[in-house]
C-alpha positions as CSV (number, residue, x, y, z in Angstrom):
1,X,-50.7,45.3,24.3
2,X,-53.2,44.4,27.2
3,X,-53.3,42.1,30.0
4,X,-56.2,40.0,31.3
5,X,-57.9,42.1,34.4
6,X,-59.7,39.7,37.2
7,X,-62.8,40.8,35.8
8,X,-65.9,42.1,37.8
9,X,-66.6,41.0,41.1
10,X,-69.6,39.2,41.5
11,X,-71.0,35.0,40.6
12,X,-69.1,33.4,38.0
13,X,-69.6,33.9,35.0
14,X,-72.6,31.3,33.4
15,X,-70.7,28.7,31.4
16,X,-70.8,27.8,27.8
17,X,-71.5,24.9,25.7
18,X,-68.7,24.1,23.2
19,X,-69.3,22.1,19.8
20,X,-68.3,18.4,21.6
21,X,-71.0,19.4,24.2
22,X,-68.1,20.1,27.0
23,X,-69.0,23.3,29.5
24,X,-65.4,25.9,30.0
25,X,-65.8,29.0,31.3
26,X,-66.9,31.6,29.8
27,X,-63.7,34.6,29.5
28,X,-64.2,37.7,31.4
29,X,-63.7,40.7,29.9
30,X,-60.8,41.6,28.3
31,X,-59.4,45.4,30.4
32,X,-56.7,47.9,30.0
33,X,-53.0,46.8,32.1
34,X,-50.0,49.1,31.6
35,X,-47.3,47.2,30.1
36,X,-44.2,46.7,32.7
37,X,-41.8,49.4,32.5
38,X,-44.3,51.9,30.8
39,X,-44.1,54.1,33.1
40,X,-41.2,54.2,33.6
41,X,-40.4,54.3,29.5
42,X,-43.1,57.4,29.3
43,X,-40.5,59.2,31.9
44,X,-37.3,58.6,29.7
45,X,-38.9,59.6,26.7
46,X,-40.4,63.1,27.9
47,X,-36.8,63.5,29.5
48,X,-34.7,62.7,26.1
49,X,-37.2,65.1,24.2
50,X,-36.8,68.2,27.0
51,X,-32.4,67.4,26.6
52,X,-33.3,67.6,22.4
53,X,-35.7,70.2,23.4
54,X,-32.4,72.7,25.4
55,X,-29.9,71.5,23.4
56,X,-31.4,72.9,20.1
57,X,-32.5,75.9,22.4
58,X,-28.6,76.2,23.5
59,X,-27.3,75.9,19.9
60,X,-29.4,78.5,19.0
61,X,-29.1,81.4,21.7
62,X,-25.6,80.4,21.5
63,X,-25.0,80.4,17.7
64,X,-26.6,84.5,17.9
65,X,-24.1,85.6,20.9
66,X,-21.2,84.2,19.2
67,X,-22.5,85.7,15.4
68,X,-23.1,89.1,17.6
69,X,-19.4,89.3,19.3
70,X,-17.4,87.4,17.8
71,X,-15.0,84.1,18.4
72,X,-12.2,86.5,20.9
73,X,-15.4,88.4,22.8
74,X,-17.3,84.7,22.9
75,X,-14.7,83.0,24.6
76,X,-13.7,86.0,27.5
77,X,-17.5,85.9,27.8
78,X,-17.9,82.7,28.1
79,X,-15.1,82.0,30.6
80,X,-16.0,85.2,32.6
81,X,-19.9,84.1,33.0
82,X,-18.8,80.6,34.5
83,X,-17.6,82.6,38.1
84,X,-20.5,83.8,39.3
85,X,-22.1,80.4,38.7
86,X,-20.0,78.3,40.7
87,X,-20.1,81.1,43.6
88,X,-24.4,81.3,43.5
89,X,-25.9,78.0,43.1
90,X,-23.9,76.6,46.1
91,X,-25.5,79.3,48.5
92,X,-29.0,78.3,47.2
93,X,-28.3,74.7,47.4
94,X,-27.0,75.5,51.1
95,X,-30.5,77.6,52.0
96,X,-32.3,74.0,50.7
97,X,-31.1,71.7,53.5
98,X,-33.9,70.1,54.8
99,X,-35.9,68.5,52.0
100,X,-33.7,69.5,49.1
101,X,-34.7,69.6,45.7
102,X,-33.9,66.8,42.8
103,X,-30.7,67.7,40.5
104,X,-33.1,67.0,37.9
105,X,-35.2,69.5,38.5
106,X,-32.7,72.3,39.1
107,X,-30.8,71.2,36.2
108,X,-34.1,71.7,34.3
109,X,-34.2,75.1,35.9
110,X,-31.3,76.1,35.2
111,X,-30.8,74.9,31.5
112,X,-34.6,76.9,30.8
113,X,-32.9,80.1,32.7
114,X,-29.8,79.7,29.9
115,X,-31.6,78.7,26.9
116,X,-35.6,79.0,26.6
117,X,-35.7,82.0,28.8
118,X,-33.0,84.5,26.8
119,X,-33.5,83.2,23.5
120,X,-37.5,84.1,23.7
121,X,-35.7,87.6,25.8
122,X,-33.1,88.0,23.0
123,X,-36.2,87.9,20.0
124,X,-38.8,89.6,21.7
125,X,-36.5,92.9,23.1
126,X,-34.6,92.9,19.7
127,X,-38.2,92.9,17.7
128,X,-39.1,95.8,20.4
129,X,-36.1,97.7,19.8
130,X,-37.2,97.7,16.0
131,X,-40.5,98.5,16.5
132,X,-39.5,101.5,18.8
133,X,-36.6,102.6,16.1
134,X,-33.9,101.8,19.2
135,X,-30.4,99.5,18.0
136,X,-30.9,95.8,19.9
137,X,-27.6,96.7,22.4
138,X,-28.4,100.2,23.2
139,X,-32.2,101.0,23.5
140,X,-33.0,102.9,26.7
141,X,-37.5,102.4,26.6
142,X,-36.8,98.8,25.3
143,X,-34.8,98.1,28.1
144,X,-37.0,99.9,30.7
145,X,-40.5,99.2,29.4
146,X,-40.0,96.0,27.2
147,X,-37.5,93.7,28.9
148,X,-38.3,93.7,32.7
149,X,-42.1,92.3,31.9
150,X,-40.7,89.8,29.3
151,X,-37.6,88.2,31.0
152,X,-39.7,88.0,34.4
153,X,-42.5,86.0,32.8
154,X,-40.0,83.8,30.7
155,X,-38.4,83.3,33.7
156,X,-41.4,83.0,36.4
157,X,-42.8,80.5,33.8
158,X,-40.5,78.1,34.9
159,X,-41.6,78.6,38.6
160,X,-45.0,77.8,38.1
161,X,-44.7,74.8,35.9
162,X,-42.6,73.4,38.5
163,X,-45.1,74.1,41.2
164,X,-48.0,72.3,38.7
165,X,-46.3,69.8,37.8
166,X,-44.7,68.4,41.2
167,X,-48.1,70.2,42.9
168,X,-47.4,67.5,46.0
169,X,-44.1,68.1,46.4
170,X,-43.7,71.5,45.9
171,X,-43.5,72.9,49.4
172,X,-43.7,76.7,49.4
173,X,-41.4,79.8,49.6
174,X,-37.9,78.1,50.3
175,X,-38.5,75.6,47.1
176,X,-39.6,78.5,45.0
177,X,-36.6,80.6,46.2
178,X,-34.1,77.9,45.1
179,X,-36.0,77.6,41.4
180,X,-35.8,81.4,41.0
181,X,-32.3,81.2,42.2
182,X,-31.7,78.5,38.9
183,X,-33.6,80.4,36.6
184,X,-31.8,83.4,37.6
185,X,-28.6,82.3,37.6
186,X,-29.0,80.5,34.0
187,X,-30.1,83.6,32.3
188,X,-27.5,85.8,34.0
189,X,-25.1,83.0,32.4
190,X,-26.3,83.7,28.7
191,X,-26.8,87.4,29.2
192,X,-23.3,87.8,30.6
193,X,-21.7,86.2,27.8
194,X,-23.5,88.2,25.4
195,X,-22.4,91.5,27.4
196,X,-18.9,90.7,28.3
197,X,-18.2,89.8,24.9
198,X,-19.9,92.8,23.2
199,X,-17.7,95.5,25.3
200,X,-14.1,93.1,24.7
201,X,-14.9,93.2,20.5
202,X,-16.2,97.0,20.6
203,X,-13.2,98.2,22.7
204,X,-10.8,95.7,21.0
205,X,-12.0,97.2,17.6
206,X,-11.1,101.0,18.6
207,X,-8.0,100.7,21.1
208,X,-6.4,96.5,20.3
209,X,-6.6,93.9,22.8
210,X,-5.4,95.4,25.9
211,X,-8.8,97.8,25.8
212,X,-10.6,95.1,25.1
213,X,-9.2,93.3,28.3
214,X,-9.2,96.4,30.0
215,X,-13.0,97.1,29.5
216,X,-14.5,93.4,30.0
217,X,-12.5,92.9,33.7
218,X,-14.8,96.4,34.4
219,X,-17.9,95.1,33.4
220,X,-17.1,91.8,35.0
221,X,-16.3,93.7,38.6
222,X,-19.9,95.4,37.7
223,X,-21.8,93.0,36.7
224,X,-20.0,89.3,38.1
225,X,-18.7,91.2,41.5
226,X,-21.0,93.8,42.6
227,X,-24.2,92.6,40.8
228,X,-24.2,89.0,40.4
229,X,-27.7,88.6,42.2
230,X,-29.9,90.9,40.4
231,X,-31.7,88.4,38.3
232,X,-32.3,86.0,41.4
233,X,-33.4,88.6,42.8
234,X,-36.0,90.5,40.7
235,X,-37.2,86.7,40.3
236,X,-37.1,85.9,43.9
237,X,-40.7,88.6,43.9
238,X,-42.3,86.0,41.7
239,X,-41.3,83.0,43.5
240,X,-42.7,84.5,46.7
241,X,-45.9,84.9,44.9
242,X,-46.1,81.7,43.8
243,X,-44.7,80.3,47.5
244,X,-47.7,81.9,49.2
245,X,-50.2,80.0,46.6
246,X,-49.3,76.7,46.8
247,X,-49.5,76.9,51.0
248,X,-53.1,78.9,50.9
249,X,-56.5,77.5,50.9
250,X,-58.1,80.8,49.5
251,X,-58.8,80.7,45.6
252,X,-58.3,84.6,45.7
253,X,-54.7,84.4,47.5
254,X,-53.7,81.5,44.8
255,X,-55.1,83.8,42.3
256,X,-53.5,87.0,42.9
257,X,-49.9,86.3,44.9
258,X,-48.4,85.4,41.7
259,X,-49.7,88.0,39.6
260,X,-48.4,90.7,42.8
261,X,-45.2,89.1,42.9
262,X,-44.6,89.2,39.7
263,X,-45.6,92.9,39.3
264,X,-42.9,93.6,42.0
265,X,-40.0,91.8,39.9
266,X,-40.7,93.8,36.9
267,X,-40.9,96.7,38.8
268,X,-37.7,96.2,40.8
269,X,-35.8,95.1,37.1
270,X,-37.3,98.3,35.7
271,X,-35.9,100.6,38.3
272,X,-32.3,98.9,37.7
273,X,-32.3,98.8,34.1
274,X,-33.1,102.4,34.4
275,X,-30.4,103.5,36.7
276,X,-28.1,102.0,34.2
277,X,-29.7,103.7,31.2
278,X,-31.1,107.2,32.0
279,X,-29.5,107.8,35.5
280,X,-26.1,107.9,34.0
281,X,-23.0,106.6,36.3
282,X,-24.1,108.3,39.5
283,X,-27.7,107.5,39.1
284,X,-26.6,104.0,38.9
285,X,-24.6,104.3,42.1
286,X,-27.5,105.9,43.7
287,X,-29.8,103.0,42.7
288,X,-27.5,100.4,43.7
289,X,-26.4,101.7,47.0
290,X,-29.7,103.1,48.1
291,X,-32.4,100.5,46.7
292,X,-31.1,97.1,45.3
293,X,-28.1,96.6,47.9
294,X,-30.4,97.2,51.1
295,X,-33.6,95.2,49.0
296,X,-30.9,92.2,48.6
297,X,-29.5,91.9,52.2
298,X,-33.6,92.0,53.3
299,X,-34.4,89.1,50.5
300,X,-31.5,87.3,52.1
301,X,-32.8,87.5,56.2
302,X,-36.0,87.1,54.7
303,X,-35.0,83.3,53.2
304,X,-32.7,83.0,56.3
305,X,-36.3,83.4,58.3
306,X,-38.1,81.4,55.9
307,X,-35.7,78.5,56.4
308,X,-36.1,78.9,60.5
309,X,-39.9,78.3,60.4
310,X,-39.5,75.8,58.1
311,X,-37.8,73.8,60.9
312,X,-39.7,75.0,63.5
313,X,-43.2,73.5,61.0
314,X,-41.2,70.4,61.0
315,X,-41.0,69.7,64.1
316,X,-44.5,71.1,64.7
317,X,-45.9,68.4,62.8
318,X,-43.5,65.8,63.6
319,X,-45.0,65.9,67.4
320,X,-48.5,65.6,65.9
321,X,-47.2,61.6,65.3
322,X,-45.3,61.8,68.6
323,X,-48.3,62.2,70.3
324,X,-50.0,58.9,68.5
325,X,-46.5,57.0,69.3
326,X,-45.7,57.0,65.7
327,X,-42.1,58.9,66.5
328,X,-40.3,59.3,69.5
329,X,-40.2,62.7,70.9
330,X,-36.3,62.6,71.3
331,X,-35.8,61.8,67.3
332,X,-37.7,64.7,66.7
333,X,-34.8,67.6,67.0
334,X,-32.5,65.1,64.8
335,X,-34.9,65.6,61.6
336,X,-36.1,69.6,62.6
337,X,-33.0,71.5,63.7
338,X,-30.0,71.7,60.9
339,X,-27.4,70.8,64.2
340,X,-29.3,67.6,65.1
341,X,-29.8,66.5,61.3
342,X,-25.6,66.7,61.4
343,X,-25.0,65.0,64.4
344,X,-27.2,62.1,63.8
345,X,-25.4,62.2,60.2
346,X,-22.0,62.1,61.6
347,X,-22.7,60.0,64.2
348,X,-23.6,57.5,61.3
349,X,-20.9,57.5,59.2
350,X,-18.5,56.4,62.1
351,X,-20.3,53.2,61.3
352,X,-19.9,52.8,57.8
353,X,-21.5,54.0,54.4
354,X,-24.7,51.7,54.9
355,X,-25.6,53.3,58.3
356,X,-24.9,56.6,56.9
357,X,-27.5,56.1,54.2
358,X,-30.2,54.7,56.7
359,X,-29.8,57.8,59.0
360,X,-30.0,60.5,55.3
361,X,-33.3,58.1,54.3
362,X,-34.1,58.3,57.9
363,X,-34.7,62.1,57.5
364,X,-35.7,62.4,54.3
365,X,-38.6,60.3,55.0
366,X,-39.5,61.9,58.3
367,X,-39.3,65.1,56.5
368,X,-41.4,64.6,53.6
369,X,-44.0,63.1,56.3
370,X,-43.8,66.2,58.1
371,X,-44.5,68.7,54.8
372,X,-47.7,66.0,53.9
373,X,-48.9,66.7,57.5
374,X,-48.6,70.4,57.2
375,X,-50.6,70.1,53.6
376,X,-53.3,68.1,55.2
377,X,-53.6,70.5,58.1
378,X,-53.3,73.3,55.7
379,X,-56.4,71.5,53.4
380,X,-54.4,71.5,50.3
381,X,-53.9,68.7,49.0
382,X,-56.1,65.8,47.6
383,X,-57.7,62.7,49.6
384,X,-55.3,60.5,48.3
385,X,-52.5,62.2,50.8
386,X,-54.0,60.0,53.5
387,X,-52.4,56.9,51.6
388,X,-49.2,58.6,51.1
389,X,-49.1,59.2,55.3
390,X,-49.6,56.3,55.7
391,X,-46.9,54.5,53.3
392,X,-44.5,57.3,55.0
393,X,-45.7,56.3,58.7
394,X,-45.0,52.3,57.5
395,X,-41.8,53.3,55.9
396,X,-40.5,55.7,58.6
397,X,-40.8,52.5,61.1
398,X,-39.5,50.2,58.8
399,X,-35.6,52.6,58.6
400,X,-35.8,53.3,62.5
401,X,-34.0,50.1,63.3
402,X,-31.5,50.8,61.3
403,X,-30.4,53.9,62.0
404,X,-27.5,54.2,64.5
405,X,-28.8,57.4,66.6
406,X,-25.5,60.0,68.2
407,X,-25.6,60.1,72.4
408,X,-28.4,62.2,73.7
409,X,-26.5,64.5,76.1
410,X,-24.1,65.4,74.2
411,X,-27.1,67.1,72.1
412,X,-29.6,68.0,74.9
413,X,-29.3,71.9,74.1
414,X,-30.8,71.4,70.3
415,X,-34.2,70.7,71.3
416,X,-37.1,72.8,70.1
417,X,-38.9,74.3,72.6
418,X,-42.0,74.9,71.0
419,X,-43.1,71.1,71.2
420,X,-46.6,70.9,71.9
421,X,-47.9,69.4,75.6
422,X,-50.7,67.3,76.3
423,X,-51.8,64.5,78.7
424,X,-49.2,61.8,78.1
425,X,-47.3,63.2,75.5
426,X,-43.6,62.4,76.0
427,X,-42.1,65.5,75.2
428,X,-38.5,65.7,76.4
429,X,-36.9,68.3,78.0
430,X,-33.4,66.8,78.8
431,X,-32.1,63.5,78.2
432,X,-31.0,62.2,82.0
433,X,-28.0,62.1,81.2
434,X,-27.9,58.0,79.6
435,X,-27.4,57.3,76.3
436,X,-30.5,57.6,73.8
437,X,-31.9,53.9,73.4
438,X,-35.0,53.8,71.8
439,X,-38.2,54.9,72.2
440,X,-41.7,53.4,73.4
441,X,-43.7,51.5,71.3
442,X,-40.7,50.5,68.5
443,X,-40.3,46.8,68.4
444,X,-36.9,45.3,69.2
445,X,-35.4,48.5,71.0
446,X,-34.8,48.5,74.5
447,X,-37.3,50.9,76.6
448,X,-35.3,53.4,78.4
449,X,-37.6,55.0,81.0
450,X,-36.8,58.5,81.0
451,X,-39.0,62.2,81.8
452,X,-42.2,61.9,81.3
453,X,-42.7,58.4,81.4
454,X,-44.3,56.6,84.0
455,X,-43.7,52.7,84.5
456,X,-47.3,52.0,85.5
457,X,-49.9,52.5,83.5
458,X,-50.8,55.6,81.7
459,X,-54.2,56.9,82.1
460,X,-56.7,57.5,79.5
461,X,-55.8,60.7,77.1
462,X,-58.6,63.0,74.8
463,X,-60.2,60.8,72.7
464,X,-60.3,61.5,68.9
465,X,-62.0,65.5,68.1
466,X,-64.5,64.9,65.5
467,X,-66.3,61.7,66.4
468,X,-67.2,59.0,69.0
469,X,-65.5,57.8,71.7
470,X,-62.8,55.8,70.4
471,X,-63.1,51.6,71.5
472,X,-60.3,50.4,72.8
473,X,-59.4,46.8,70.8
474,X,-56.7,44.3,71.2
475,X,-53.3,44.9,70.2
476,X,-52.7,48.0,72.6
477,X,-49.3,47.2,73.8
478,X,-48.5,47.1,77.6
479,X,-51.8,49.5,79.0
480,X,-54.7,49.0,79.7
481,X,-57.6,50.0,76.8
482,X,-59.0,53.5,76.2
483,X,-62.7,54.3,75.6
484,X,-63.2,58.0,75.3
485,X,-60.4,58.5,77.4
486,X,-61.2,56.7,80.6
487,X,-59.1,53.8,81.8
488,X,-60.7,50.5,81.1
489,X,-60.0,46.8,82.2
490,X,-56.0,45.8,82.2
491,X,-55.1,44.1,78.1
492,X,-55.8,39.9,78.6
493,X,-54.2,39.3,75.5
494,X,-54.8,38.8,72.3
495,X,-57.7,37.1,71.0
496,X,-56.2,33.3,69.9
497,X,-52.8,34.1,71.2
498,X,-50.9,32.9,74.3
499,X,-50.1,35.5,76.5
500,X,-46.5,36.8,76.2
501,X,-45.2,35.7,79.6
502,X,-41.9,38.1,79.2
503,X,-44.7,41.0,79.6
504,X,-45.6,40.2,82.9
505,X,-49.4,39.0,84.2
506,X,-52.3,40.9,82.3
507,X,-49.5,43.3,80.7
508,X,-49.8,45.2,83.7
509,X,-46.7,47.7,82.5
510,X,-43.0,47.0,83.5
511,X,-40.2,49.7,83.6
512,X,-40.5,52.0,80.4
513,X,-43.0,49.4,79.1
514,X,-46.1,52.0,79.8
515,X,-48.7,52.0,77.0
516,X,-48.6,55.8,75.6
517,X,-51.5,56.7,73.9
518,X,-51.0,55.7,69.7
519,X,-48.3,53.2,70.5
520,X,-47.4,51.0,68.6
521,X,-47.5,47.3,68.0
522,X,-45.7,44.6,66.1
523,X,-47.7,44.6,63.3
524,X,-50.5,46.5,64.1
525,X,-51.5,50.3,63.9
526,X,-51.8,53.0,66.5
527,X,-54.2,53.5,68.9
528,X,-55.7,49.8,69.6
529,X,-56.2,49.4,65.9
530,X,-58.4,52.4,65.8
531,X,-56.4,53.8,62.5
532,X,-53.9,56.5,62.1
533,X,-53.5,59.8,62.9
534,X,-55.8,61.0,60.8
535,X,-58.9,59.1,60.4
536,X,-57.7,56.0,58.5
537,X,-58.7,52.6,59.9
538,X,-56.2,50.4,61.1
539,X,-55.2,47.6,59.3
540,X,-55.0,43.9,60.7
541,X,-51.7,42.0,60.9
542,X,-52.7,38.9,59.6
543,X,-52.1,36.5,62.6
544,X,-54.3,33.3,62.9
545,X,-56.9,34.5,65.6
546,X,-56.6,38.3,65.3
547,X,-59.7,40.0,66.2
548,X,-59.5,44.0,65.4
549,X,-60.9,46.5,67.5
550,X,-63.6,49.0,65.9
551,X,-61.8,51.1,63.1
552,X,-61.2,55.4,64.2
553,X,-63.7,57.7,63.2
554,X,-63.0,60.0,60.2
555,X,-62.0,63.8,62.3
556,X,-62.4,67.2,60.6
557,X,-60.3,67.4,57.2
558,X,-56.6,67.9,57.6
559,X,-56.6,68.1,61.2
560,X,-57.2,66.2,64.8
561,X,-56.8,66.7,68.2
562,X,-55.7,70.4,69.7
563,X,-54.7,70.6,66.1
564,X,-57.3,72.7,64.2
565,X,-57.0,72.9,60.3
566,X,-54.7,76.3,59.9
567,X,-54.6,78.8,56.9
């Protein structure tokens, strides 16, 4: 089904002469609509074939374990597997705190750790094991040579399909970490049950039940206590590899950190599959105490790092807009430091659930604006990112009023220190001492003057890097206009507008009232409706008699400013 379109632009259409002489109009062409919902009907289909899709998976891989062990080893297995599950996944859902991933999605990696992943494992190493005249449980070169690089691409797979298919929101190493973390722990899930049950129905075959309880509590200090991170973290290699890609401009880099990081995760699940075969039990120890237990603690500080720069690039990027007046400088440790995000969250809820859920949007949003400004800095990511800013920018101003911020001294020590300086760039360094009450250039909130802003005029700041001077139109709020930086003639007001007697005579600038460079108007864009941060032209707001200034000039790709494009 199809929907008339509006047809070309362009004259109307020449009109036609019906039977009875009377002139209509003649149709336009008939184009292509989406049907309501279709969207949204395409996403629920593809999602009820991927649950038929594991759940046949499931029945399968779990139909084989149980045939291989038995109904008494199935159900120790299965109960035994569940502990290190509920003990993992919170830690990686823990190291995910800032922009943390859908349930869907680490649902979806999970359930392809448990079920895709082990059963193509389970019929590829059994095939090998035939092929190289070894039984399926106990061959030592199928284990060594045949399962390290096939579980590590069934489960890296996973990885990258999740990095193509959410391209724009996958962010880099920490997001990678968490998938390998779900694939991990879903195929340690399956294999554990296959294990634990194997040892309880061998042992309970040759010595009764007791030495079959008495041998699967071993394996499960072995394997549940001492080793439960092995397959996160022979995945964890890939997922680096695939982390570095998606944040690298170079074709080579994309090409090849992938394949090296996945070449280091069969090699580390090599080396431990053959401590435990050939080495014998003090091989094993040796291998586990001198290689994976010091390689584990160094993947752990290494995410713990990875986590730290992430909000240190948050709030990097964040002051990019704080320079423009888009944020104010003193909501900018409340979305990039983990202590600030709590505080302004707690701070909320003494308000009730509504405010708590404007201040959690309040930082999601600001978040996600700050990863698309890294990607555009960075060059990777399309055109089409410069609409998504600015939806973000519209949106993040749209929640501020909303959002019920904490006390600022109480939280003076959490701000970064690596905020960026530049002429008129209100970056705080304490709070004074009063209560945080807005910011400059946010409609509705009170102006609290505070360090680093003057209540006289500001003077004229770096014009835009990569093109002309930038004119100075109407709608900058309580300055006077810039022109390639140089002070001009005090704002008259707006073009077919009385002027706003509560802002004094020729908005010369009252108390905290300044015009920062990029503030922002009622309705209007940063910048005297030269466009946004990066390039786009500003929009009019729509008011009988507006007259917008000339639109910005298009600067360097991804970048603007002090800013230069980074690799």
């Amino acid at each position: 089904m199809s929907y008339p379109s509006g047809g070309p632009a362009g004259p109307p259409q020449p009109a036609a002469t019906g039977s009875a002489g009377a002139s209509y109009p003649q149709p336009n062409t008939l184009g292509p609509h989406p049907v309501p919902g279709q969207r949204r009907n395409k996403g629920l289909l593809i999602g009820i074939v991927i649950v038929v899709v594991f759940a046949i998976a499931g029945l399968m891989i779990f139909g084989i374990v149980a045939k291989s062990v038995g109904a008494s080893g199935f159900m120790w297995g299965i109960g035994l597997a569940f502990v290190p599950i509920v003990l993992i996944i919170p830690l990686y859902l823990w190291l995910d705190r800032y922009e943390p991933e859908p349930l869907k999605y680490i649902v979806f990696a999970l359930c392809w750790g448990a079920f895709i992943a082990t059963l193509a494992a389970i019929f590829i190493n059994t095939r090998a094991a035939d092929l190289l005249h070894e039984t399926a449980g106990g061959g030592n070169r199928a284990a060594v040579f045949v399962a390290p690089p096939v579980e590590e691409f069934a489960k890296g797979a996973v990885i990258l399909l999740l990095a193509l298919v959410r391209r724009k929101e996958f962010d880099g190493i920490i997001d990678a970490l968490v998938y390998a973390g779900m694939v991990g722990v879903g195929f340690a899930f399956t294999e554990n049950i296959l294990y634990f049950g194997r040892i309880f129905d061998q042992l309970s075959e040759e010595g009764g039940s007791a030495a079959g309880v008495r041998g699967v509590l071993g394996l499960f200090i072995l394997r549940g206590v001492f080793s439960p991170f092995a397959h996160p973290l022979f995945t964890s290699f890939t997922a680096i590899g695939i982390g570095i890609a998606v944040r690298h401009r170079s074709t080579a880099v994309r090409f090849l950190a992938p394949i090296v990081g996945y070449l280091a995760a069969v090699l580390m699940h090599g080396l431990w599959n053959g401590g435990a075969s050939w080495a014998g039990g003090e091989g094993f120890l040796t291998v586990y105490i001198f290689l994976m237990a010091p390689l584990f603690f160094a993947m752990v500080i290494f995410a713990l790092v990875m986590r730290s720069r992430e909000g240190q690039m948050i709030a990097s990027r964040l002051y990019d807009y704080v320079r423009f007046g888009w944020l104010n400088g003193q909501d900018v440790p409340l979305i990039a430091t983990l202590r600030g995000r709590k505080a302004l969250r707690q701070n909320a809820k003494r308000y009730g659930p509504q405010a708590e859920a404007a201040a959690k949007a309040f930082q999601q949003t600001a978040t996600e604006l700050a990863y698309l400004r890294d990607k555009i800095v960075r060059q990777v990511i399309g055109a089409d990112a410069l609409d998504t800013e600015k939806k973000l920018l519209d949106e993040l101003r749209e929640r501020r009023p909303s959002v019920p911020f904490p006390p600022m001294p109480a939280f003076a020590t959490a701000v970064p220190q690596f905020a960026p300086a530049g002429p008129g760039v209100p970056v705080p360094t304490s709070y004074g001492g009063a209560p945080y009450q807005g910011g400059p250039g946010y409609p509705g909130a009170p102006q609290q003057g505070g360090p680093g802003y003057d209540a006289g005029p500001q003077q004229g700041g770096p014009a835009y890097a990569g093109g002309p001077p930038q004119q100075g139109g109407p709608g900058y709020p309580g300055g006077p206009a810039y022109q390639g930086g140089a002070q001009q003639a005090p704002y008259q007001g707006e073009p077919g507008r009385p002027q706003d007697a509560s802002r004094g005579p020729e908005q010369a600038g009252g108390p905290g009232t300044a015009g920062v460079p990029g503030g922002y108007q009622p309705g209007g864009y940063p910048d005297g409706q030269t466009g946004y941060p990066s390039g786009q032209p500003g929009q009019p707001t729509g008011r009988p008699g507006y007259s917008p200034g000339p639109t910005g000039t298009q600067g360097p790709p991804g970048g603007y400013g002090p800013y230069p494009p980074s690799q």
